[in-house]
TORDRENDREN-141427 format. One record per residue (C-alpha): x, y, z. Coordinates in steps of 0.05 Angstrom, whole numbers, plus 32768, in hexadecimal, padded with zeros to 4 digits. Example, Ala and Ser with C-alpha at 12.3 -4.5 7.8 and 13.67 -1.06 7.14 Angstrom:
// residues 2
x	y	z
80F6	7FA6	809C
8111	7FEB	808F
END
This chain:
// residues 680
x	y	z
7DD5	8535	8A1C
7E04	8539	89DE
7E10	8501	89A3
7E50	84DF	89CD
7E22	84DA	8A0D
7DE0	84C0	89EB
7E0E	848B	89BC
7E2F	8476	8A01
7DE9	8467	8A21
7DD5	8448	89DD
7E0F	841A	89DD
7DFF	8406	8A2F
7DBD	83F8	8A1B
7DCE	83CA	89DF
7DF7	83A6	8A14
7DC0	839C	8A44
7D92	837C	8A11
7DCA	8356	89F2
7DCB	833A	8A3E
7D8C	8335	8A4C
7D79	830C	8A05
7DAD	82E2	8A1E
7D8F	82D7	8A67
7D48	82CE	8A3F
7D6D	8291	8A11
7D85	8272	8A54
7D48	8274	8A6F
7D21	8254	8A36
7D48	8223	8A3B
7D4B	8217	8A85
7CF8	8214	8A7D
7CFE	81DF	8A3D
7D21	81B4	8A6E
7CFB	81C0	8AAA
7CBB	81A8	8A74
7CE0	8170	8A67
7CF8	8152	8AA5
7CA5	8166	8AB9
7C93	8137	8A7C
7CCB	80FE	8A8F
7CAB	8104	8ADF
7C64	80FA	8AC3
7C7E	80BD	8A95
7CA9	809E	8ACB
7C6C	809C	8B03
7C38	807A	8AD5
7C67	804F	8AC0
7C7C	8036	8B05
7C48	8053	8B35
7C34	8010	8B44
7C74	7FF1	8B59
7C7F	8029	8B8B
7C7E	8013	8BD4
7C39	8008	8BFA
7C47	803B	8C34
7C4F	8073	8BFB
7C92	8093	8C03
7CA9	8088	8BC7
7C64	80A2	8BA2
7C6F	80E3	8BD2
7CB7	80F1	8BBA
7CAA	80F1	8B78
7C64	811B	8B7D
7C97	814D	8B9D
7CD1	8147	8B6A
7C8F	8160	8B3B
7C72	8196	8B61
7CC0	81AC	8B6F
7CCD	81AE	8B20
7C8A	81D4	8B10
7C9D	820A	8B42
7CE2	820A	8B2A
7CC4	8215	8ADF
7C8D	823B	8AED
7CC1	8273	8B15
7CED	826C	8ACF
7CA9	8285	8AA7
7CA0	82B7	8AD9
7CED	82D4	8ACF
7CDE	82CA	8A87
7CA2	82FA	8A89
7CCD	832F	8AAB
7D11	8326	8A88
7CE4	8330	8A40
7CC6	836D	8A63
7D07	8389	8A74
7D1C	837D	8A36
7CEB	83AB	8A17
7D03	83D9	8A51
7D40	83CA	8A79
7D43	840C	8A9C
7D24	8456	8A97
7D5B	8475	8ACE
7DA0	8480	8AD7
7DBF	849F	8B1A
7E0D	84AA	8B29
7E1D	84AC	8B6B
7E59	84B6	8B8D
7E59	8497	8BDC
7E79	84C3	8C1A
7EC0	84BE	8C13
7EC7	849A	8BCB
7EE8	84BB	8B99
7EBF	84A4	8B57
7E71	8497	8B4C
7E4F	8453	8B49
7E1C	8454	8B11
7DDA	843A	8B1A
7DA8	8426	8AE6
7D5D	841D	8B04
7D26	83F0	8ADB
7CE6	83CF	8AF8
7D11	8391	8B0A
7D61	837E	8B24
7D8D	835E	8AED
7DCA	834C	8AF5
7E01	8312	8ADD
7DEA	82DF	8B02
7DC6	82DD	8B4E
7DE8	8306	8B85
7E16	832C	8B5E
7E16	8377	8B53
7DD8	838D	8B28
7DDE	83A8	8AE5
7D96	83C3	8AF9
7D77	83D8	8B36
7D2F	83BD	8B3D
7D07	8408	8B4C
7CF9	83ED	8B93
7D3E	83E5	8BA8
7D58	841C	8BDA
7D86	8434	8BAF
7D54	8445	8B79
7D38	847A	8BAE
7D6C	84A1	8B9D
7D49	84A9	8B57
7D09	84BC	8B6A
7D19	84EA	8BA9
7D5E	8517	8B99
7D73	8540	8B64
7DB9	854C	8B61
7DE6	8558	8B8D
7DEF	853B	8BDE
7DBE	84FC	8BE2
7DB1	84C3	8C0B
7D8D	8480	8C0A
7D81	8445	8C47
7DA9	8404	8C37
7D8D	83CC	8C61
7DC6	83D2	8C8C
7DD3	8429	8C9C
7DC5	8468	8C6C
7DF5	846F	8C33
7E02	84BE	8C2C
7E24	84D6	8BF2
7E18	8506	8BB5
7DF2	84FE	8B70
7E21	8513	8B3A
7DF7	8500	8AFC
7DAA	84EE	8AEC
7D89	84D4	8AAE
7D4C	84BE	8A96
7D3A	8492	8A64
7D04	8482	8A33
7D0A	8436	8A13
7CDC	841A	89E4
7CE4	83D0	89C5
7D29	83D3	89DA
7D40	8418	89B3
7D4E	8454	89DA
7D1D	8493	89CF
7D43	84C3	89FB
7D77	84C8	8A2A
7D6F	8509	8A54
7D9A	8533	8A84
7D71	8539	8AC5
7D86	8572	8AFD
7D3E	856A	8B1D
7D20	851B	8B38
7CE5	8512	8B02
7CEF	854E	8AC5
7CB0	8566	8AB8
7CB6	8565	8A73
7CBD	8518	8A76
7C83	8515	8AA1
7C5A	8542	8A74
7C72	8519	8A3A
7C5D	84D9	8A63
7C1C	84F4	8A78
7C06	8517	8A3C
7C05	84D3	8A14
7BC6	84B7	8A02
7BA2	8487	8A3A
7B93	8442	8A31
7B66	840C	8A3E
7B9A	83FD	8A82
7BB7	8429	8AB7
7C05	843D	8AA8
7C32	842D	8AE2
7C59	8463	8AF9
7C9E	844D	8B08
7CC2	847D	8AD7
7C99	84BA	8AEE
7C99	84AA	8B3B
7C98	84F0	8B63
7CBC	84FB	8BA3
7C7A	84FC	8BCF
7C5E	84BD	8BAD
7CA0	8493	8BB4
7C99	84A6	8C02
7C56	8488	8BFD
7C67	844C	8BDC
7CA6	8438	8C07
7C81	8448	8C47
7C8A	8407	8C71
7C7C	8425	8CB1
7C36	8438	8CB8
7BFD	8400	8CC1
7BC4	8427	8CA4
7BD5	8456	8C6C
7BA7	8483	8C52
7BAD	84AA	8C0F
7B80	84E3	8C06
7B84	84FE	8BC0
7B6E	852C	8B8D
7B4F	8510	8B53
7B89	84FF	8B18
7BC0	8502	8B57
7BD5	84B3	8B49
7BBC	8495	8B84
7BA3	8454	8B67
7BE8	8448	8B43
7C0F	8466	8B81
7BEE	842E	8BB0
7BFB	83F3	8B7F
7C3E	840A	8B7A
7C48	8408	8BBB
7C26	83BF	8BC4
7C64	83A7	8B90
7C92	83D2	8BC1
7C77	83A9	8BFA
7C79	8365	8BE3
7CC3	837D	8BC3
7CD4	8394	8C05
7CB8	8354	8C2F
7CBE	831B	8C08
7CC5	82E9	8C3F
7C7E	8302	8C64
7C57	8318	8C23
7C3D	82FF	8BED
7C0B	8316	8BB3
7BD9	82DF	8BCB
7BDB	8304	8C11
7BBE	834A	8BF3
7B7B	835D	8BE4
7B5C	839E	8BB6
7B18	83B1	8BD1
7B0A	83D2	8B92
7ACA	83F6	8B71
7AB8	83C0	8B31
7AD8	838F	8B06
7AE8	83C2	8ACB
7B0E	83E2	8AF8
7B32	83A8	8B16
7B41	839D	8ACE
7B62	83E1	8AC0
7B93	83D3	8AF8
7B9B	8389	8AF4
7BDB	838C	8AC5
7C03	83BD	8AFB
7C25	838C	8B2D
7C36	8358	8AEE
7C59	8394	8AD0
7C7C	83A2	8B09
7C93	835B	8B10
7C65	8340	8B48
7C28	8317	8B42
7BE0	832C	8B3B
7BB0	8335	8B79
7B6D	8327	8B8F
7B3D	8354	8B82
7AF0	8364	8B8E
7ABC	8395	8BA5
7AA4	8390	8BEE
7A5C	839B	8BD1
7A6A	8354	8BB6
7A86	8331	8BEF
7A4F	834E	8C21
7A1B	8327	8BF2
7A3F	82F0	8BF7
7A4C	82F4	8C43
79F7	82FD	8C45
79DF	82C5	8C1A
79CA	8292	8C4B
799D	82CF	8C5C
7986	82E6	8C20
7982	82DB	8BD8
799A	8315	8BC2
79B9	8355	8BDA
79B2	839F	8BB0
79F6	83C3	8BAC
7A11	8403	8BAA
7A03	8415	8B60
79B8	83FA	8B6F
79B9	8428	8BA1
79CD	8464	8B78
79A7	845D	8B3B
796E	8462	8B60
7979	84A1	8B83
7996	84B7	8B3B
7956	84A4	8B19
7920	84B0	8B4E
7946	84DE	8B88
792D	84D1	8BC6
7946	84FD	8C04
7924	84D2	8C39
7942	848E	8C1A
798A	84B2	8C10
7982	84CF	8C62
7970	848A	8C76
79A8	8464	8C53
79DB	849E	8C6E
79B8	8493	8CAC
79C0	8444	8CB0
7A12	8439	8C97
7A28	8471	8CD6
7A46	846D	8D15
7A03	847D	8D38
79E3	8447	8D20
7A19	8419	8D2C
7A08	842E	8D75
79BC	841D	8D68
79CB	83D5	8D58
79FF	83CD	8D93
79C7	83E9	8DBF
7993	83B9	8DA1
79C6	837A	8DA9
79C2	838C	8DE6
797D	837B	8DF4
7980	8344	8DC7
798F	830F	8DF7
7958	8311	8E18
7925	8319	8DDF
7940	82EE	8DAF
7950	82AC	8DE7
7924	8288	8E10
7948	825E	8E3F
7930	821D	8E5E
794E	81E1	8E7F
7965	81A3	8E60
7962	8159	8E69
7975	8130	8E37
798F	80DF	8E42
798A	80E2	8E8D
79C5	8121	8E90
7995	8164	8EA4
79AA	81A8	8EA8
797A	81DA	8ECA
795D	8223	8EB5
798B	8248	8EE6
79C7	821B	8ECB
79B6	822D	8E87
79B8	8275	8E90
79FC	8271	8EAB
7A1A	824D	8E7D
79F6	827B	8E41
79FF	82C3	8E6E
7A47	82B8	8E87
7A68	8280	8E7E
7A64	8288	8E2E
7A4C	82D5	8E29
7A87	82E3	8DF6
7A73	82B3	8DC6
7A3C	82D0	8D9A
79F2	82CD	8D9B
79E8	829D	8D69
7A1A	826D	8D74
7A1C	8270	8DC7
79E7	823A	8DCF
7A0B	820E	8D99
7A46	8219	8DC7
7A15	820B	8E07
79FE	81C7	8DE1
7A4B	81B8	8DCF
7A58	81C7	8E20
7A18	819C	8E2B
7A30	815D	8E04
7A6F	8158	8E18
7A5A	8158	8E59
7A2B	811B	8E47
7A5D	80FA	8E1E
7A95	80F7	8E5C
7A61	80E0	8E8B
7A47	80A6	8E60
7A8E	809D	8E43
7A6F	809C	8DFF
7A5C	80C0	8DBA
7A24	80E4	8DAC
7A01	80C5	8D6E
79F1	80E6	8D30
799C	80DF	8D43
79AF	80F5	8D91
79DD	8131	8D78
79A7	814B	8D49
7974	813C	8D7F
7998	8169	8DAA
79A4	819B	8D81
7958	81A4	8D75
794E	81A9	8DBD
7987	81E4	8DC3
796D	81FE	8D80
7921	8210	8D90
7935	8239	8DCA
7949	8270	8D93
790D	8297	8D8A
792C	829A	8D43
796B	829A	8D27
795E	82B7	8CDD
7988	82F8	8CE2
795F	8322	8CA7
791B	8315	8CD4
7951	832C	8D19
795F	8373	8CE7
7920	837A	8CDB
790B	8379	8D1D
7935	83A5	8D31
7927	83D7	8CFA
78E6	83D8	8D12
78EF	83DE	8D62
7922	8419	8D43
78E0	843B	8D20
78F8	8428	8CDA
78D2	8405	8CA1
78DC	83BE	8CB2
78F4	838F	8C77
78BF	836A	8C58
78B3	8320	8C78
78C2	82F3	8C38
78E7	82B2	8C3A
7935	82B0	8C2F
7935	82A2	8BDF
7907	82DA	8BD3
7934	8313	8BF6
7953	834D	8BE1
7975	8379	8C0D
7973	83C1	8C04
79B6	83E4	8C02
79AB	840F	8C37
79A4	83C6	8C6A
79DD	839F	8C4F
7A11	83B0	8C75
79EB	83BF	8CB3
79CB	8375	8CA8
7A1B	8359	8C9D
7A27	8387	8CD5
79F8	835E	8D06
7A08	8316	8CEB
7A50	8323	8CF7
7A35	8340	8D43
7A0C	82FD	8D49
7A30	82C9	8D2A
7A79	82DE	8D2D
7AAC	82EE	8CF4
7AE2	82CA	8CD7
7B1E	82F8	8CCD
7B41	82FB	8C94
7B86	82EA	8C9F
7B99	82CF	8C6A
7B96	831B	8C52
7BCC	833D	8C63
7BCF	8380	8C41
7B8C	839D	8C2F
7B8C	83D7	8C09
7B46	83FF	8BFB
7B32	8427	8BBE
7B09	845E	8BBB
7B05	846C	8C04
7AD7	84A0	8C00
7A9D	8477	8BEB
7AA2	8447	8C29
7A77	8458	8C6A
7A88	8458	8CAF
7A63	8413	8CB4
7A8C	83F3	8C88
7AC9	8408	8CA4
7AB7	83ED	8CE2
7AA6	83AD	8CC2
7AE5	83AD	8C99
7B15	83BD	8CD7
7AFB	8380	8D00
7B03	8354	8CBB
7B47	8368	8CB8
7B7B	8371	8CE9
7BB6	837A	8CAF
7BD1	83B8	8C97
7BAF	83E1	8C66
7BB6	8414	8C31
7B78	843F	8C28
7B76	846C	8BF8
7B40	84A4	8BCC
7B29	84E7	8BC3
7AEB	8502	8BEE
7AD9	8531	8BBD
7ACB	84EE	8B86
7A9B	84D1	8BAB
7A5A	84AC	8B7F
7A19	84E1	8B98
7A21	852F	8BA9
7A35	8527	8BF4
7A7C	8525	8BF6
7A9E	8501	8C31
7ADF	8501	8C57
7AF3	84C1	8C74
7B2E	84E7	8C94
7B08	84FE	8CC2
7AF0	84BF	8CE2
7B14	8488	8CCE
7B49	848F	8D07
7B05	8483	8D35
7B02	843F	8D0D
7B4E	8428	8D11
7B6D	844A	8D4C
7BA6	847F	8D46
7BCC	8457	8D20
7BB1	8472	8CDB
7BE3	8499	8CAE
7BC4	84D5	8C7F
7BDE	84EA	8C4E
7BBD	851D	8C1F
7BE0	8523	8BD7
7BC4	8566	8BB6
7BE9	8564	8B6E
7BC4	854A	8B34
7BE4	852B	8AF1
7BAF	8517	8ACB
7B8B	8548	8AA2
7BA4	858A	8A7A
7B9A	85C4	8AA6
7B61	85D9	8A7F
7B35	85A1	8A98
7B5B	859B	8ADA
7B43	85E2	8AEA
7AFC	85DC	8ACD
7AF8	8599	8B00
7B06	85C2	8B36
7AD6	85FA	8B31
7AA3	85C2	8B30
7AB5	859A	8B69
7AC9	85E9	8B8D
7B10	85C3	8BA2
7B4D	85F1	8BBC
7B8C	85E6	8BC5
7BA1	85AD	8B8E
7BD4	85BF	8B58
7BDA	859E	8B18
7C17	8596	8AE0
7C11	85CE	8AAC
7BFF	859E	8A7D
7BD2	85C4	8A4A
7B9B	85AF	8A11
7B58	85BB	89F2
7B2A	85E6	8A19
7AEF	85C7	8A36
7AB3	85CB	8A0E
7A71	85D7	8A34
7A30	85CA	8A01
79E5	85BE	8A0E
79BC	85A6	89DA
7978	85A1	89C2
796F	8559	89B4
798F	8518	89C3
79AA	850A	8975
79BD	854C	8972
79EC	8536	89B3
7A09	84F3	8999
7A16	8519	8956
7A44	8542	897A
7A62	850A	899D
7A66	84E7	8951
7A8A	851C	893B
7AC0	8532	8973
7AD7	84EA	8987
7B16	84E0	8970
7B3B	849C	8944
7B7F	84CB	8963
7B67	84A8	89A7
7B6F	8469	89C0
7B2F	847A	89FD
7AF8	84A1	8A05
7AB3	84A1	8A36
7A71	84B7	8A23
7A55	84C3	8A6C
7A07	84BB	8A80
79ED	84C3	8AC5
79CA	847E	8AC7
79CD	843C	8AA6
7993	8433	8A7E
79AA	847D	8A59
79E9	8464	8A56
79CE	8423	8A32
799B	8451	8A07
79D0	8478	89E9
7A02	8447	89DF
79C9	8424	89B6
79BF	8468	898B
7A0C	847F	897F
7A2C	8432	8977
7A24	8444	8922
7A32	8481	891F
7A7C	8471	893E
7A85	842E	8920
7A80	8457	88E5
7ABC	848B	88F5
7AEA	8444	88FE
7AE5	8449	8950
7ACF	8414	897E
7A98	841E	89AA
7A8B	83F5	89EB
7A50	83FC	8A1D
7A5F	83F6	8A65
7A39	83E0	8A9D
7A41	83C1	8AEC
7A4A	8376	8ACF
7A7D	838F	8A99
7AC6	8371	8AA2
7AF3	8395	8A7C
7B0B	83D4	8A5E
7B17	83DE	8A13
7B2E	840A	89DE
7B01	8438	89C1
7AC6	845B	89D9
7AA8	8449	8A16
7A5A	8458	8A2E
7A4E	8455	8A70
7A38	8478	8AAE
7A63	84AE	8AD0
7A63	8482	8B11
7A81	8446	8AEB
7AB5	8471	8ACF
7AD1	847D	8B11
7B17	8471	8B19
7B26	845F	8AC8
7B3B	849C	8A99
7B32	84AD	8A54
7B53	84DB	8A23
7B09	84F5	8A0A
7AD0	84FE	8A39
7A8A	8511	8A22
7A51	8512	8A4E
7A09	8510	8A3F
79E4	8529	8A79
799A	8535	8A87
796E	8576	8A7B
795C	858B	8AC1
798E	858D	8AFB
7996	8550	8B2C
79B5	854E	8B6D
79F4	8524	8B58
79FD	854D	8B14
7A38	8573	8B2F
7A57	8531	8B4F
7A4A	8516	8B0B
7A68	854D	8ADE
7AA5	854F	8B0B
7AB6	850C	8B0F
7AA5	8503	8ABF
7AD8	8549	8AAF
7B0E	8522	8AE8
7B0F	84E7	8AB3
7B25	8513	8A74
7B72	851A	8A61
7B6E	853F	8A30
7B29	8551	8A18
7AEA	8562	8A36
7AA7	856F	8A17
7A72	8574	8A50
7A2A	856F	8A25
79E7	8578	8A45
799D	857B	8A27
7976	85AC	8A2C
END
């Protein structure tokens, strides 16, 4: 682009922030009223509340004159925080396009939201998510074509651009022939990390943008390679979504099943950025506790689970728990509900207040009259039958003392209904080690039984679904078991977006939920495998992949240090090398352990030695909420899914059984260094 062109695009962008300080002054002072009129509201009902008329209306009218005005200011402040985002950015693309038959382009300038001169007319913007913007991310020049809501618009791209803006100054202006340069993208990439995940609206490839804009397909599955974008490429695609359906959607509708808080942090500030609000998120370790405390008082998760085995390997323990979350054993349990009935109930008439019902009655009413409704809850649905029988004949209420009266009679013909002692019978009729026999507030439950146990009590007491959920979308896919997709498709009947890479997952038996999940959710499940990685230099990209003995994945030719590869004699001798390499040039780096305690040990040992160089230094563990600046000590396993510019490990003398896992998920971190250090 010469002087002329980049003083044009200089002078455009002056006039975009010129408008959009303007909009921002408008708005400031559309939101100072809105406070005010709030204020005079508040003043005007205490002042009069009691004069207003005794049925109410009046009260009711003015509660929603206030609750109309709060919206109304708090959807200002919202626009606010977007137009003063904007303004630090209004746009990173530029496409010219001239329609079928037209004789001159229409230029279009795409940004993360619309702006325009007022609502409904012709953007000065394009919000990313707009169909035009496709044209962007999926042509280069030449004949193009995007869907309007109403028929495809054909045409031809005369002219791309991309932009970098920073604080309202333009960086560059650049001349694109191809959809993303890869010079941008290995200017964008290249950058140091920080303490939250970029969005990737100006770097969007052609196979991503089909991901994100994919409305058709109910349950979407991502399958890719470590550094390939799938985390950002799935919350993208969530703004797309609630962009797309605004009507049906809404951020309070979508759920992230997601592996810890520190990770929910480092993606938390993605849909605000994008101009949508923030969604729920939490592990599904955490909600099946909760789902089992009436049972027990606590549960063991998966990290529980996995220091163990790291610490004190156990084959037979990691066989059984493999054994326990399959498909087979899903079959066990069906087989032994089953059988249930019989063992678990022991029918008898009833006669209660002069209405009788006898033993053969009772066993039609519980066998087939109500033998959908399950286990545990078909004789409260008997009773309910029972009493409003009663209560029609007598043309009267139960009382409170004859209701609980006959509820103890129904009740006691439940040999028991405690579903831990039901498991644990069933464990043992199964030839496993039955759980031990201790009273509810004194119960853990082993890993490898918590989702078989939520399994049953969903089996035996029913499940609520969630529909208030209406797009789930699943993180690190590869570390979920058939069980729990089971348990998660009868939870949720919505659509999904699943996404992970098999070859990440936590212990040394990697897993492809490809191959089963369509057994799970029907034919309806879309793959899609993406193969390129972005994240690290090629160095470290390639090192990864001899580990991990992946084919098939290219990466950008993005290249840096070499990987260094040192053992050492003692542990000082270790964190002295750590001392030394880690880098103020950086805003993140990991020091990697296998387990927590080391992780906790070191962090102890090194914290001087780095306060010293001017560097922070944080220690993370499972109850840890955010992500910071710095170095970070921590376990490979709670790394997963974050990325730092250094990585250093710190890994034990003699081999383990997850060391490879560990040293390729710990290299699959690095962007730009990697110093993998063992003891001897």
């Amino acid at each position: 682009m010469d002087d002329r062109q980049f003083l044009e695009e200089t002078q455009y962008l002056s006039a975009m922030i010129e408008k959009i300080d303007s909009r921002i002054a408008e708005t400031t002072e559309a939101i100072s009223r809105g406070q005010k009129e709030i204020g005079g509201m508040h003043n005007y009902y205490w002042q009069n509340y009691t004069e207003m008329d005794q049925y109410g209306y009046e009260d009711y009218d003015n509660q929603q004159a206030l609750l109309e005005q709060v919206n109304a200011n708090q959807a200002q402040e919202k626009q606010m925080r977007r137009l003063k985002r904007m303004r630090d950015c209004p746009y990173f693309g530029r496409v010219d396009f001239r329609y079928e038959g037209e004789d001159t382009a229409e230029v279009f300038y795409i940004g993360i939201g619309n702006f325009a001169r007022k609502a409904g007319a012709v953007p000065f913007i394009y919000d990313w998510r707009a169909p035009v913007s496709g044209l962007f991310y999926d042509y280069d020049k030449g004949p193009a074509a995007y869907q309007a809501p109403s028929k495809v618009m054909e045409g031809e791209i005369l002219k791309k651009r991309q932009y970098k803006i920073r604080d309202g100054h333009l960086v560059y202006a650049f001349e694109c022939d191809t959809k993303i340069d890869d010079d941008i993208l290995k200017a964008e990439l290249g950058s140091n990390s920080d303490t939250q995940l970029k969005n990737i609206v100006r770097t969007i490839q052609k196979e991503q943008n089909a991901i994100i804009r994919n409305t058709k397909d109910k349950i979407l599955v991502i399958q890719g390679a470590a550094g390939s974008g799938k985390t950002s490429i799935a919350l993208h695609r969530i703004a797309y979504l609630l962009y797309h359906d605004r009507e049906r959607l809404k951020s309070s509708d979508i759920l992230i099943l997601s592996p810890n808080s520190v990770f929910s942090d480092y993606i938390s500030h993605i849909l605000p950025e994008l101009g949508e609000e923030n969604i729920r998120e939490m592990s599904f370790d955490l909600f099946a506790c909760r789902e089992l405390k009436s049972i027990a008082a606590d549960c063991e998760d998966a990290y529980d689970h996995l220091e163990r085995q790291i610490r004190f390997p156990d084959k037979e323990e990691q066989r059984r728990f493999l054994e326990k979350q399959s498909q087979a054993f899903i079959g066990l349990m069906e087989g032994y509900l089953a059988v249930l009935e019989d063992e678990l109930v022991e029918l008898c008439g009833v006669a209660f207040k002069g209405l009788k019902k006898t033993e053969e009655e009772m066993i039609k009413l519980f066998y087939f009259r109500f033998q959908n409704t399950p286990l545990l809850d078909r004789l409260n649905v008997v009773r309910e039958y029972f009493a409003d029988e009663y209560e029609t004949l007598k043309g009267r209420s139960l009382s409170e003392v004859e209701a609980e009266a006959l509820e103890g009679i129904f009740s006691r013909m439940y040999v028991t209904t405690d579903i831990y002692r039901i498991y644990s019978r069933m464990l043992r009729a199964y030839g496993y080690e039955p759980l031990p026999d201790v009273p509810p507030e004194k119960r853990k439950i082993p890993y490898e039984d918590v989702f078989p146990m939520l399994y049953l009590k969903y089996r035996l007491l029913g499940r609520r679904p969630r529909r208030q959920i209406r797009h789930l979308v699943i993180d690190e896919m590869q570390d979920y078991s058939f069980l729990q997709y089971t348990i998660l498709s009868e939870m949720f009947a919505c659509p999904m977006t699943i996404l992970g890479d098999r070859a990440q997952t936590l212990t040394g038996e990697s897993q492809d939920v490809l191959s089963f999940l369509p057994k799970v959710f029907g034919r309806g499940v879309r793959k899609i495998v993406i193969s390129k990685s972005y994240r690290n230099t090629l160095e470290i990209a390639e090192y990864a992949a001899k580990l991990s003995g992946l084919k098939g994945i290219t990466f950008l030719e993005r290249h840096g240090k070499d990987v260094e590869e040192e053992t050492f004699h003692g542990v000082d001798e270790l964190l002295s090398a750590v001392a030394e390499n880690v880098s103020k040039e950086y805003e993140t780096a990991a020091l990697l352990t296998m387990t927590q305690e080391e992780a906790y040990d070191l962090f102890r040992l090194i914290e001087g030695r780095v306060r010293e160089k001017g560097i922070p230094i944080h220690y993370i563990d499972r109850d840890s909420t955010a992500f910071a600046r710095g170095l970070t000590v921590t376990t490979y396993y709670l790394a997963k899914g974050l990325e730092f510019d250094q990585v250093f490990t710190a890994f034990p003398k003699k081999d383990h059984p997850y060391l490879r896992q560990a040293a390729y998920i710990s290299a699959t971190r690095a962007l730009h260094e990697l110093y993998l250090y063992r003891l001897k």
